[in-house]
Structures are given as structure tokens and as C-alpha cells.
C-alpha positions as CSV (number, residue, x, y, z in Angstrom):
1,X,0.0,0.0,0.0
2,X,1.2,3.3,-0.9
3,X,0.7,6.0,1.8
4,X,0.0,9.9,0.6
5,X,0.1,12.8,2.5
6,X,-1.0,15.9,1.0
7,X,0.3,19.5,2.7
8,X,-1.6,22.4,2.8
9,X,0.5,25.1,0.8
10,X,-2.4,27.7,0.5
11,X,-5.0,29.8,2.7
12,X,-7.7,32.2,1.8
13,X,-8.5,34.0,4.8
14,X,-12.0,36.3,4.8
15,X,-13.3,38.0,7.5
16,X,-14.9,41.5,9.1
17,X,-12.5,44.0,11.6
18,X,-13.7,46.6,13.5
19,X,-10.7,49.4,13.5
20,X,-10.4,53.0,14.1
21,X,-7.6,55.9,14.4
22,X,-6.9,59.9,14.1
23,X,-6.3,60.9,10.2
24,X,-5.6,64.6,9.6
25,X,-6.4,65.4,13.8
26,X,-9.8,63.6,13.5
27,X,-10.7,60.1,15.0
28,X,-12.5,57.8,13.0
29,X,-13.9,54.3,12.4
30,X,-15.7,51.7,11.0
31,X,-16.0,47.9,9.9
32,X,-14.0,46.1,7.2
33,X,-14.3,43.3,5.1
34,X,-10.9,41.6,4.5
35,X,-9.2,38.5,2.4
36,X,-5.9,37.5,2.8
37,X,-3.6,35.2,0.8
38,X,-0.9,33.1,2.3
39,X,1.1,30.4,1.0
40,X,3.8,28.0,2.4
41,X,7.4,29.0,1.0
42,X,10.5,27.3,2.5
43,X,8.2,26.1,5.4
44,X,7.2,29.5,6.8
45,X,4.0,30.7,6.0
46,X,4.4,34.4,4.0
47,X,1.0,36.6,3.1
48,X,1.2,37.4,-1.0
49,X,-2.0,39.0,-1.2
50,X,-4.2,41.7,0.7
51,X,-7.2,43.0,0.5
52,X,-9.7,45.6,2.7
53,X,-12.8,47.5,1.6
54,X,-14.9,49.9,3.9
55,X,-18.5,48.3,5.0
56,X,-21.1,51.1,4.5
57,X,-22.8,52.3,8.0
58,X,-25.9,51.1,8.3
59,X,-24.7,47.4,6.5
């Protein structure tokens, strides 16, 4: 019998953040949707690929 094993060398990651901060003297903040990339390379895992858009209030 032959025995595999496969490796996970890829992740999609999606999710909402909540964040806020001072831009310009002025606080703000809001929700985000967000999908990261990652893949295995040399047996660390590195993020190739980001991605955040604003969620309108009210959403």
C-alpha cells in the first residue's frame, strides 16, 4: 500500500474588523471586510496578497 500525504500550501482568509484611528487630527472608524492570501514557501508561511474595503454604516 502506498501512503500519501497531501500538505496544505495555500489559505484564503475572509473576515470583518472593526478598527479606528486619528487621520488629519480627526478620530475615526468603522467595519471592514478583508481577504488575505498566504502560502507556504520554504516552510514558513508568508501573506502574498491583501485586500480591505470599507462596509457602508448602516450594512
Amino acid at each position: 500500500m502506498t501512503r500519501f500525504v497531501e500538505r496544505i500550501r495555500r489559505a484564503v482568509v475572509t473576515g470583518i474588523s472593526v478598527q479606528s484611528g486619528i487621520s488629519n487630527g480627526q478620530p475615526w472608524q468603522g467595519r471592514f471586510r478583508f481577504t488575505r492570501i498566504w502560502v507556504m514557501r520554504s516552510g514558513a508561511w508568508v501573506m502574498v496578497s491583501s485586500h480591505s474595503l470599507r462596509i457602508a454604516e448602516g450594512k
